[in-house]
TIVO-348925 format. One record per atom (N, C-alpha, C, CB): residue number from 1; chain; atom name; y, z, x. Coordinates in Angstrom, 2 decimals, padded with zeros to 5 digits, always signed. Last residue first. Glycine has a CB too. Layout:
% residues N
<i=NUM&ch=A&at=CA&c2=Y&c3=Z&c1=X>
...
% end
This chain:
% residues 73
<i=73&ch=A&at=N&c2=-011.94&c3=+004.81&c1=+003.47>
<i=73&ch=A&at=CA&c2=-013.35&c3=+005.66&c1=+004.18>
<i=73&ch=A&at=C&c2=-012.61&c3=+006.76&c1=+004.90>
<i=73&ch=A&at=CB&c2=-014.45&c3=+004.64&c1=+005.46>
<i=72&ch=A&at=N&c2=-009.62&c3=+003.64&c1=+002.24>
<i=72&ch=A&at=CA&c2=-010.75&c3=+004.72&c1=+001.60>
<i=72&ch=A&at=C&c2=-011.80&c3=+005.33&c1=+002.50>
<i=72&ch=A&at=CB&c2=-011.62&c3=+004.03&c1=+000.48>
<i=71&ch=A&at=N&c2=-008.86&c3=+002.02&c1=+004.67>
<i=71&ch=A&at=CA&c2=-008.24&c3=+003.00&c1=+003.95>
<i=71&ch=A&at=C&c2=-008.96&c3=+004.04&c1=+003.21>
<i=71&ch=A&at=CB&c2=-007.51&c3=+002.42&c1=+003.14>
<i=70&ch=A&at=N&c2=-010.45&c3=-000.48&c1=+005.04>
<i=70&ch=A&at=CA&c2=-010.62&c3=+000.78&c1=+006.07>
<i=70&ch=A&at=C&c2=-009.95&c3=+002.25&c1=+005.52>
<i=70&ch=A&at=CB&c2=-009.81&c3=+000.35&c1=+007.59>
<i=69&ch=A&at=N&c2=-009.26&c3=-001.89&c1=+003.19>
<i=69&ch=A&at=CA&c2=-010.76&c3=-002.12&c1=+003.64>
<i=69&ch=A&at=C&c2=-011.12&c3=-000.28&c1=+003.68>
<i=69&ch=A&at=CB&c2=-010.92&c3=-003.18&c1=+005.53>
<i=68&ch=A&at=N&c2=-006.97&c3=-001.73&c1=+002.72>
<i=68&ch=A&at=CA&c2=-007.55&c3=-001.51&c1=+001.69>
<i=68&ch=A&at=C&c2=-008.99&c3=-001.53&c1=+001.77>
<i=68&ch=A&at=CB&c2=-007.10&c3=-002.27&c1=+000.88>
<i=67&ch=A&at=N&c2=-006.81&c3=-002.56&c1=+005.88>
<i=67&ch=A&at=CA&c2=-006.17&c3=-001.73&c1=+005.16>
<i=67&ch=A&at=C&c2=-006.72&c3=-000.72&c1=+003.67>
<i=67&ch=A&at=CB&c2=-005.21&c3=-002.59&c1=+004.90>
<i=66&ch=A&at=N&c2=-007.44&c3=-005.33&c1=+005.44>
<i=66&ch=A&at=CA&c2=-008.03&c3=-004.74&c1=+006.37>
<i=66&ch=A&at=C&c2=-007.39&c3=-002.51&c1=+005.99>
<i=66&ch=A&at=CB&c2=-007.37&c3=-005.83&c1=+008.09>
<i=65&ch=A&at=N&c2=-005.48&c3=-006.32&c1=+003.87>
<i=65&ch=A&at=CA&c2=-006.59&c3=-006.07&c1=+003.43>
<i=65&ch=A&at=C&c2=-007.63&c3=-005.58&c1=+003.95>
<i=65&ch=A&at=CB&c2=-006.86&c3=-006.79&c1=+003.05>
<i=64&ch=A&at=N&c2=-003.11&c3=-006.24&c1=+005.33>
<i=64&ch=A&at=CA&c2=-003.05&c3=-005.64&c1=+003.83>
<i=64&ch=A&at=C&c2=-004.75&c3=-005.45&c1=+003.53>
<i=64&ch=A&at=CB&c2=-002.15&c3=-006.91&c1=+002.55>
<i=63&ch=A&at=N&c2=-003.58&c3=-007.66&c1=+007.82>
<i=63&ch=A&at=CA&c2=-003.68&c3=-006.16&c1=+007.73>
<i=63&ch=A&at=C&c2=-003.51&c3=-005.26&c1=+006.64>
<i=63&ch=A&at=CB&c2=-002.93&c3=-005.73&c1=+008.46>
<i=62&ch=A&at=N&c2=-003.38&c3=-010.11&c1=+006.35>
<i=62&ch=A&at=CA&c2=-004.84&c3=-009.88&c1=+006.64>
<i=62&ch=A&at=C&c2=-004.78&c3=-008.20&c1=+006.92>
<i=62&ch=A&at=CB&c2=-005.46&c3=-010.92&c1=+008.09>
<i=61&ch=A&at=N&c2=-000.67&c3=-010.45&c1=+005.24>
<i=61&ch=A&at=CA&c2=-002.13&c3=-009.67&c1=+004.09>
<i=61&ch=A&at=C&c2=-003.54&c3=-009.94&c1=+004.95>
<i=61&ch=A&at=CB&c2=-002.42&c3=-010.74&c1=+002.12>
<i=60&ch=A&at=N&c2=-000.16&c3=-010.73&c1=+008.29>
<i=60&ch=A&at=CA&c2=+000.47&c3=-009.39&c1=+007.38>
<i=60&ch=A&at=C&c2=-000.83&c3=-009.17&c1=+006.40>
<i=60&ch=A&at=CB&c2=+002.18&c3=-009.80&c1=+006.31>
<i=59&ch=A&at=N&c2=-000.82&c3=-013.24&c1=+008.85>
<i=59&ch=A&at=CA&c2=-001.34&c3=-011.90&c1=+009.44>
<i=59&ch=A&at=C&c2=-001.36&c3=-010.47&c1=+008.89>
<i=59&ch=A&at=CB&c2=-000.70&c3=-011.74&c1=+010.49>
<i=58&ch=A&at=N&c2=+000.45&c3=-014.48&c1=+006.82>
<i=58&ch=A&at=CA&c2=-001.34&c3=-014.46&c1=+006.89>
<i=58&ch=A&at=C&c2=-001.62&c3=-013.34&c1=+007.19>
<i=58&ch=A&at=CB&c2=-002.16&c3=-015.35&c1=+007.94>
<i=57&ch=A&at=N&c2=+002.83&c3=-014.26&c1=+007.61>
<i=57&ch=A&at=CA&c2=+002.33&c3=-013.77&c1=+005.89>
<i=57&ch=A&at=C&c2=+000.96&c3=-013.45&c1=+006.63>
<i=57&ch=A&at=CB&c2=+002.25&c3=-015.25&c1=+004.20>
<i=56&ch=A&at=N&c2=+002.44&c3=-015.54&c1=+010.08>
<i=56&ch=A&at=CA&c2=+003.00&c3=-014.16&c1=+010.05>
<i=56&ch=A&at=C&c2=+002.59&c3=-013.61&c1=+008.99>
<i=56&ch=A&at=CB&c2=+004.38&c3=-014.04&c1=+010.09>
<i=55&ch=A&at=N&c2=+002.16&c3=-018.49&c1=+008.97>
<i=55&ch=A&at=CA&c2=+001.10&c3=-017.41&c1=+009.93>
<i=55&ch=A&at=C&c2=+001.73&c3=-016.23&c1=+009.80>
<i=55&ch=A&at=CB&c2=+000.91&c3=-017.71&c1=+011.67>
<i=54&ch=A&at=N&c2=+004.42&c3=-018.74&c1=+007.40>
<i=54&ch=A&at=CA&c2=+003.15&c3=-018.57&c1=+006.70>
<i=54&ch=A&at=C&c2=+001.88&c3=-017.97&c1=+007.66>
<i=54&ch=A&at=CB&c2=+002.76&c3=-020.02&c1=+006.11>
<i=53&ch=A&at=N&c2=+006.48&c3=-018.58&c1=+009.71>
<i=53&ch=A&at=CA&c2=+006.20&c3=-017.63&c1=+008.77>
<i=53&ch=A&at=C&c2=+005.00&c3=-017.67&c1=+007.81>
<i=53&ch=A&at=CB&c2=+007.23&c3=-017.58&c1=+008.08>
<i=52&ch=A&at=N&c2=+005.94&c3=-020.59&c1=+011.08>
<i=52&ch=A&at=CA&c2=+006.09&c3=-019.64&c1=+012.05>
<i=52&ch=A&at=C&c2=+005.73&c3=-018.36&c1=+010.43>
<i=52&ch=A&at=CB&c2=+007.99&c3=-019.74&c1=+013.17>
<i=51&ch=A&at=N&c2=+005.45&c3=-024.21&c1=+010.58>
<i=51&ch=A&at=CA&c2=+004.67&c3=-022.88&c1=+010.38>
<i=51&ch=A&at=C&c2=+004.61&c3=-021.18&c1=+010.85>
<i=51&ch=A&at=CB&c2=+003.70&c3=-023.27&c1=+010.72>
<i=50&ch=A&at=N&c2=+007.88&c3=-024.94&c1=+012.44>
<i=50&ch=A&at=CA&c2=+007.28&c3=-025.01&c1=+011.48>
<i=50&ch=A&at=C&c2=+005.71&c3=-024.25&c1=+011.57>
<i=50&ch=A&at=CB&c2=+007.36&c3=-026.38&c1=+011.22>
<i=49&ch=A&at=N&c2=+010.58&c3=-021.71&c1=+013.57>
<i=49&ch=A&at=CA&c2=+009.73&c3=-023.36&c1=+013.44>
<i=49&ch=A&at=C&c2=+009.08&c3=-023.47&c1=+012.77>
<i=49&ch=A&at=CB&c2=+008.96&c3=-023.96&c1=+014.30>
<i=48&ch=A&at=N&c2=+011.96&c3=-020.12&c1=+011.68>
<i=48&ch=A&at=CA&c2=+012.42&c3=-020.61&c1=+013.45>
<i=48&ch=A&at=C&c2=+011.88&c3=-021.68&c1=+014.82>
<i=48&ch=A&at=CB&c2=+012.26&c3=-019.37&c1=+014.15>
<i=47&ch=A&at=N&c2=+012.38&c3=-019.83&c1=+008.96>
<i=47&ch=A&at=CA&c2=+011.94&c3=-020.21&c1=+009.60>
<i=47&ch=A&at=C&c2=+012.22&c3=-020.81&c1=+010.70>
<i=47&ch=A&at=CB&c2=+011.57&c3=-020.49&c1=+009.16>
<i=46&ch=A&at=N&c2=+013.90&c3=-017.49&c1=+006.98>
<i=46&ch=A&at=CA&c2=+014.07&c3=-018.65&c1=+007.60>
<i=46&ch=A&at=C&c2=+013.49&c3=-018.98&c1=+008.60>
<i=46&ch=A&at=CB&c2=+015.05&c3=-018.82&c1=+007.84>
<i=45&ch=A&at=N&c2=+012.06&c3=-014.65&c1=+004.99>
<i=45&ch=A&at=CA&c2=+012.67&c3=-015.23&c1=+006.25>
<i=45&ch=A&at=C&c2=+012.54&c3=-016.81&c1=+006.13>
<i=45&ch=A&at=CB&c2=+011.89&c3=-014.65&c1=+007.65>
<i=44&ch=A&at=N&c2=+010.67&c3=-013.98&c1=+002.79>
<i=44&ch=A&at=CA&c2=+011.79&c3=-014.45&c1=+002.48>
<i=44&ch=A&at=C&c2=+012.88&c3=-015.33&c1=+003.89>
<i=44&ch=A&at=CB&c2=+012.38&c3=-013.13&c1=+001.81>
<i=43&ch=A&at=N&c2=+008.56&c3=-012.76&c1=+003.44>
<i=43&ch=A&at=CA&c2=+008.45&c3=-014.02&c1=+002.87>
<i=43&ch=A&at=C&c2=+009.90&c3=-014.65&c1=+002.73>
<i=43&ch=A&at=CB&c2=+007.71&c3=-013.91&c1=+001.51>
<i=42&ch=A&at=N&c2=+009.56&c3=-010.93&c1=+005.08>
<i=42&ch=A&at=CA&c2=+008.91&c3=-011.35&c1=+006.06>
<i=42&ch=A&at=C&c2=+008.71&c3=-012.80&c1=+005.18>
<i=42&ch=A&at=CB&c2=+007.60&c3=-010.36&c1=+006.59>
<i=41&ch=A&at=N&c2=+010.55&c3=-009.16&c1=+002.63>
<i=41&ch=A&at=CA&c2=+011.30&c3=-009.32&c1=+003.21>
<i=41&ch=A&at=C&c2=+010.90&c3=-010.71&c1=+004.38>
<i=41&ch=A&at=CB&c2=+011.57&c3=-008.02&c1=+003.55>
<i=40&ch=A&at=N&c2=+007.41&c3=-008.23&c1=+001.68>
<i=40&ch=A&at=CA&c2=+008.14&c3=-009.19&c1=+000.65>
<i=40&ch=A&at=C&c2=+009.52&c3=-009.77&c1=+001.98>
<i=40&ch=A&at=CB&c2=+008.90&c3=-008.02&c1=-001.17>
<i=39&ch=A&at=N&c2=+007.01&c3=-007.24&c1=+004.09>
<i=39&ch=A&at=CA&c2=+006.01&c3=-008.04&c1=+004.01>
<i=39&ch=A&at=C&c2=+006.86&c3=-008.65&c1=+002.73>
<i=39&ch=A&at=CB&c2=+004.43&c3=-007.38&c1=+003.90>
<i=38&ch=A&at=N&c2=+008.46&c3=-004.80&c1=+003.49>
<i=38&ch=A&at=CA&c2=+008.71&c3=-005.44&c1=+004.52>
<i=38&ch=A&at=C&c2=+007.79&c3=-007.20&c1=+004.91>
<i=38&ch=A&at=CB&c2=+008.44&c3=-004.24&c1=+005.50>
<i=37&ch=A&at=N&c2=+007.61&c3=-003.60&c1=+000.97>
<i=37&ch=A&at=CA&c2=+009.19&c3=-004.17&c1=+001.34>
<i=37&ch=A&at=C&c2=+009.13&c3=-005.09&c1=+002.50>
<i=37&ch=A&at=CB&c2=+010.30&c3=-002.90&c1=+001.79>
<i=36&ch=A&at=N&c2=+005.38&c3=-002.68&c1=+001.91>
<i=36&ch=A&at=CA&c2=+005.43&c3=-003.54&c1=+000.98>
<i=36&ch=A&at=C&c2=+006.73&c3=-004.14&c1=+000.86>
<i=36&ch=A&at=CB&c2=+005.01&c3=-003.02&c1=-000.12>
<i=35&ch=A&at=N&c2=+006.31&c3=-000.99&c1=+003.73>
<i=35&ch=A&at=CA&c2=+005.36&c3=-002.00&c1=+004.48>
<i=35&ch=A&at=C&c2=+005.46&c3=-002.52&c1=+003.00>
<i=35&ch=A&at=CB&c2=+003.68&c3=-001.51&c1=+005.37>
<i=34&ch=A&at=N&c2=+007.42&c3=+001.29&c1=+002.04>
<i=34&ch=A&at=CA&c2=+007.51&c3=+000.06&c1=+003.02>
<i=34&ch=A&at=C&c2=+007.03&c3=-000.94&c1=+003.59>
<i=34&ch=A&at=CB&c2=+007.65&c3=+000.21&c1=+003.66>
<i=33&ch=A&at=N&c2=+004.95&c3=+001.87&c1=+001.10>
<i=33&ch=A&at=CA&c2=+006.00&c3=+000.98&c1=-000.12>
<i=33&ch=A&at=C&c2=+006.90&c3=+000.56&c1=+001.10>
<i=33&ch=A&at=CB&c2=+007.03&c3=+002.08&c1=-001.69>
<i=32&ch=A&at=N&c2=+003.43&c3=+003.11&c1=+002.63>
<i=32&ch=A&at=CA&c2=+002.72&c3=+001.92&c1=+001.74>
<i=32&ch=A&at=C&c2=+004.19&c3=+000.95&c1=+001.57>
<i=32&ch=A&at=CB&c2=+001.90&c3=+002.61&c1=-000.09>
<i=31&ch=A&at=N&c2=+005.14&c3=+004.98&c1=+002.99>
<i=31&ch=A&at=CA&c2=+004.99&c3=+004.02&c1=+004.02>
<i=31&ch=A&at=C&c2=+004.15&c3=+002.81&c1=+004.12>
<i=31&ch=A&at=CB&c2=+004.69&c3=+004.63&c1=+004.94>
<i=30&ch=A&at=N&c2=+004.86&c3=+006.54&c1=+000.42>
<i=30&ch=A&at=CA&c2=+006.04&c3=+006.51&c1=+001.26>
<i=30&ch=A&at=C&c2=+006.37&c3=+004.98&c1=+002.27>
<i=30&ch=A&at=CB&c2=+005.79&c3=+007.85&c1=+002.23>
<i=29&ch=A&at=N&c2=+002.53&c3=+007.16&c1=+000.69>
<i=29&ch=A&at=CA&c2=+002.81&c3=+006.46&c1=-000.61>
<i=29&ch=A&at=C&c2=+004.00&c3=+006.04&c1=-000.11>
<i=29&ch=A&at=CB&c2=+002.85&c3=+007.27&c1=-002.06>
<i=28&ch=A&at=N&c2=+001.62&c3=+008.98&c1=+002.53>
<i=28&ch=A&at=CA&c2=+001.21&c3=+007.67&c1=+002.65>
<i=28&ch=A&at=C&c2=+001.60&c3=+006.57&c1=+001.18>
<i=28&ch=A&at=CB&c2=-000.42&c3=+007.85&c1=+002.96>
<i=27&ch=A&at=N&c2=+003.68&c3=+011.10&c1=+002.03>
<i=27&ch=A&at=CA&c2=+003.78&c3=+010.27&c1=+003.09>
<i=27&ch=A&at=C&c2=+003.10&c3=+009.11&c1=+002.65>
<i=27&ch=A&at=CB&c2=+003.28&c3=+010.81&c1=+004.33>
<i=26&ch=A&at=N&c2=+002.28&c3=+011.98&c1=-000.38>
<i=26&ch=A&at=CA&c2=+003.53&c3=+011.58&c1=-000.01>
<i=26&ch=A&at=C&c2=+003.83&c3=+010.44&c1=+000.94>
<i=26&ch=A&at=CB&c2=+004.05&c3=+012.58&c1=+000.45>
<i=25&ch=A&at=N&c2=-000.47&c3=+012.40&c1=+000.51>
<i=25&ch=A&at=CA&c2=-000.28&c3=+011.18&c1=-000.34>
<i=25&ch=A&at=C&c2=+001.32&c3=+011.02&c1=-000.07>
<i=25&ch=A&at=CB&c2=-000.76&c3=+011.39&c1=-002.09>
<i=24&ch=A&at=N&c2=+000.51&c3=+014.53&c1=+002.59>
<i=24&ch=A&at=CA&c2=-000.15&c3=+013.13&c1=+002.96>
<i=24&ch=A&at=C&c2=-000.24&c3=+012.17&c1=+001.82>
<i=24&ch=A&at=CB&c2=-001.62&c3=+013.31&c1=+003.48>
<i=23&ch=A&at=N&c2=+001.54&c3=+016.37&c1=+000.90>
<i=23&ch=A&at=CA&c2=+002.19&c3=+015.79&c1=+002.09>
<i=23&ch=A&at=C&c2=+001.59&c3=+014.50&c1=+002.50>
<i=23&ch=A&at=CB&c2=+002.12&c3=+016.73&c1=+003.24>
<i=22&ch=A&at=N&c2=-000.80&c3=+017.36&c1=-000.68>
<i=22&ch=A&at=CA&c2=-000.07&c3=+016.76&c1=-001.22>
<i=22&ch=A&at=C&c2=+001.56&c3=+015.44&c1=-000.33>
<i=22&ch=A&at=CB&c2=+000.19&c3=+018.03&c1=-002.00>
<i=21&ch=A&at=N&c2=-002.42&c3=+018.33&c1=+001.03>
<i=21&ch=A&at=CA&c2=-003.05&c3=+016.79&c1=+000.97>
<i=21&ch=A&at=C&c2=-002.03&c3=+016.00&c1=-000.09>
<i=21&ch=A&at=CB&c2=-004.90&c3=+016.76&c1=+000.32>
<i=20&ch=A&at=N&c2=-001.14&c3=+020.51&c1=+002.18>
<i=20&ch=A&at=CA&c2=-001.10&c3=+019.31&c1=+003.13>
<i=20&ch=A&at=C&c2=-001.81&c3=+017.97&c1=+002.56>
<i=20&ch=A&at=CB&c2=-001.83&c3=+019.73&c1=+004.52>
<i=19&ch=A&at=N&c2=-000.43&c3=+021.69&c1=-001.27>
<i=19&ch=A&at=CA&c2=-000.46&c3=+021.68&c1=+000.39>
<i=19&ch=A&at=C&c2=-000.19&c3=+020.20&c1=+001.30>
<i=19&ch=A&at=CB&c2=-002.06&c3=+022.19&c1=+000.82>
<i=18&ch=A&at=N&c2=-001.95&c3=+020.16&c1=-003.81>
<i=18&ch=A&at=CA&c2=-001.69&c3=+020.99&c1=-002.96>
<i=18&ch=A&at=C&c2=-001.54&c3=+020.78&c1=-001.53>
<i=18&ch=A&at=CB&c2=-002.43&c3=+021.72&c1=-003.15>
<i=17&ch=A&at=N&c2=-003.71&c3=+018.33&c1=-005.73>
<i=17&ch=A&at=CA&c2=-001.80&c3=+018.12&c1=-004.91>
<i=17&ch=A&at=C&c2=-001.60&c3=+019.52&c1=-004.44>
<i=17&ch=A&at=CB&c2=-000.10&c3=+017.67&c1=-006.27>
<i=16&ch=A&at=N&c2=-005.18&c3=+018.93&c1=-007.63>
<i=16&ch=A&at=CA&c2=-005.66&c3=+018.31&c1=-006.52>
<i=16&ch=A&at=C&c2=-004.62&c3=+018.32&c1=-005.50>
<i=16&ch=A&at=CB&c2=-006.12&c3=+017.00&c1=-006.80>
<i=15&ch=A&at=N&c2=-003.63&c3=+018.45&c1=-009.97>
<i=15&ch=A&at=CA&c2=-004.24&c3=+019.92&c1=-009.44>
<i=15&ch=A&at=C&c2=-004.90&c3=+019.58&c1=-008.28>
<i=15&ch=A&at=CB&c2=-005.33&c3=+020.74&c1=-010.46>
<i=14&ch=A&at=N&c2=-003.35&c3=+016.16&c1=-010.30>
<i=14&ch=A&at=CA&c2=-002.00&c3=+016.95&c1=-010.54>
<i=14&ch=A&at=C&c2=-002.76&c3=+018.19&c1=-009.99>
<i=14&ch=A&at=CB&c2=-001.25&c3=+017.05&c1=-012.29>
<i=13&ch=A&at=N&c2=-005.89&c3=+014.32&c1=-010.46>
<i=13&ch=A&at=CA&c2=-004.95&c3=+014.59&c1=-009.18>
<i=13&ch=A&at=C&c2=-004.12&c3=+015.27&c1=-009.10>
<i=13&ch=A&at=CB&c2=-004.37&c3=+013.80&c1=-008.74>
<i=12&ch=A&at=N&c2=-006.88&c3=+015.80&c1=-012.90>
<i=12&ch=A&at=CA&c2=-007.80&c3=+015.74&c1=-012.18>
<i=12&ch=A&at=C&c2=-006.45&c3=+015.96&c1=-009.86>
<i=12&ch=A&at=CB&c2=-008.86&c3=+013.76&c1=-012.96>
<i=11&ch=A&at=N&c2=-005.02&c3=+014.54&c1=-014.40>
<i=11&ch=A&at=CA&c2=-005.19&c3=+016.00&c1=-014.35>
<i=11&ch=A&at=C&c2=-005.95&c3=+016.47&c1=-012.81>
<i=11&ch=A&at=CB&c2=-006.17&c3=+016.46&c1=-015.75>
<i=10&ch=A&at=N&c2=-005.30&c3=+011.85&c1=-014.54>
<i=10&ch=A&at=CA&c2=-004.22&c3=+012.57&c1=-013.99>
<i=10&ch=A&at=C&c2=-004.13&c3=+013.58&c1=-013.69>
<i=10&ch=A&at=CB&c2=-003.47&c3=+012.61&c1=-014.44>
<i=9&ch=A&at=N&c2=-008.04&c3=+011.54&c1=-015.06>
<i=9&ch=A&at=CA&c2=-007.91&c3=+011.28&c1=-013.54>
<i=9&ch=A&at=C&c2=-006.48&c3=+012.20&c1=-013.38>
<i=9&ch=A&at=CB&c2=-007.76&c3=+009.39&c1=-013.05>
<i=8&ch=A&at=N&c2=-007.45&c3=+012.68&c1=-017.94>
<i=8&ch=A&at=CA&c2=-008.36&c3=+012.93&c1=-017.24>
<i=8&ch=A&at=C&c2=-007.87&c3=+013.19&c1=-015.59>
<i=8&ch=A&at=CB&c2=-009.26&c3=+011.86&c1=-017.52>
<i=7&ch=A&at=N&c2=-005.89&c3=+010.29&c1=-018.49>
<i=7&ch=A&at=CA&c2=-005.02&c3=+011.86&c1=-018.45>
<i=7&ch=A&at=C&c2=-006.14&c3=+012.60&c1=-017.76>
<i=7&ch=A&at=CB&c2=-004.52&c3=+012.72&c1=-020.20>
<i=6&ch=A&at=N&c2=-007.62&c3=+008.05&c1=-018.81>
<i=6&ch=A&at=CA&c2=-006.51&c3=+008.47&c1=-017.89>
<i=6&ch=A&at=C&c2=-005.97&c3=+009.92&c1=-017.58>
<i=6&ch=A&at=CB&c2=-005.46&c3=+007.82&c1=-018.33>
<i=5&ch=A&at=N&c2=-010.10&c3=+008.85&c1=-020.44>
<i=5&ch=A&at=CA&c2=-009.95&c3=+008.90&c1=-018.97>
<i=5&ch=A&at=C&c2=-008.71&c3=+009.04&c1=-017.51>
<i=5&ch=A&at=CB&c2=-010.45&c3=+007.92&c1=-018.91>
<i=4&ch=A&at=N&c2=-009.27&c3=+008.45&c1=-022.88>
<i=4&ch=A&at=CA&c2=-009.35&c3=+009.77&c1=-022.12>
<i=4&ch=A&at=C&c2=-009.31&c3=+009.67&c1=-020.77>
<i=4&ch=A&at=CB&c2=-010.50&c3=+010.48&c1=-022.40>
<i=3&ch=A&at=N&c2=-008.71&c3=+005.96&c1=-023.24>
<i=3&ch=A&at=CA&c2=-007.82&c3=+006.51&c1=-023.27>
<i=3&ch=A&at=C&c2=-007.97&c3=+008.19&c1=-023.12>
<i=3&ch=A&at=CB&c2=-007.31&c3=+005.99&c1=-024.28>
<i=2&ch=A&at=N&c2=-011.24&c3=+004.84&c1=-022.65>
<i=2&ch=A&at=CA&c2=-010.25&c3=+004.90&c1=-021.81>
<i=2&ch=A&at=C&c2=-009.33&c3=+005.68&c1=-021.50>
<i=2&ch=A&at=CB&c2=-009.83&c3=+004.25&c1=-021.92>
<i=1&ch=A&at=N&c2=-012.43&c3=+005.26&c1=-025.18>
<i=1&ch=A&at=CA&c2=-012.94&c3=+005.87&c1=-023.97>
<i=1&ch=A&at=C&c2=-011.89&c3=+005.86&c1=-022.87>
<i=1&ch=A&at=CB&c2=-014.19&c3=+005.14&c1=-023.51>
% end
């Protein structure tokens, strides 16, 4: 069953990609993957006191998930 379903959905979005809604997944695939760079980059920082970066993470996947909240509607 599955293995219809994928090519399915694919089809389904490969003809769906027109125009301006193809510009907007662009874009928003675009600036996902930054903000995913930048939040891996934000773990990797040296710390300028103690606890300065695990609050910052926090904040970050709290707007990761606020995001994935608010994103689909």
């Amino acid at each position: 069953m599955v293995g219809v379903l994928i090519p399915m959905k694919w089809a389904i979005i490969g003809n769906s990609m027109t125009g301006g809604r193809a510009a907007l997944m662009v874009t928003g695939g675009t600036l996902g993957l930054l903000v995913a760079v930048a939040t891996i980059w934000l773990s990797l920082l040296d710390p300028s006191g103690p606890g300065v970066v695990p609050d910052l993470l926090a904040t970050a996947y709290l707007m990761w998930m606020l995001g994935w909240v608010a994103g689909p509607v």
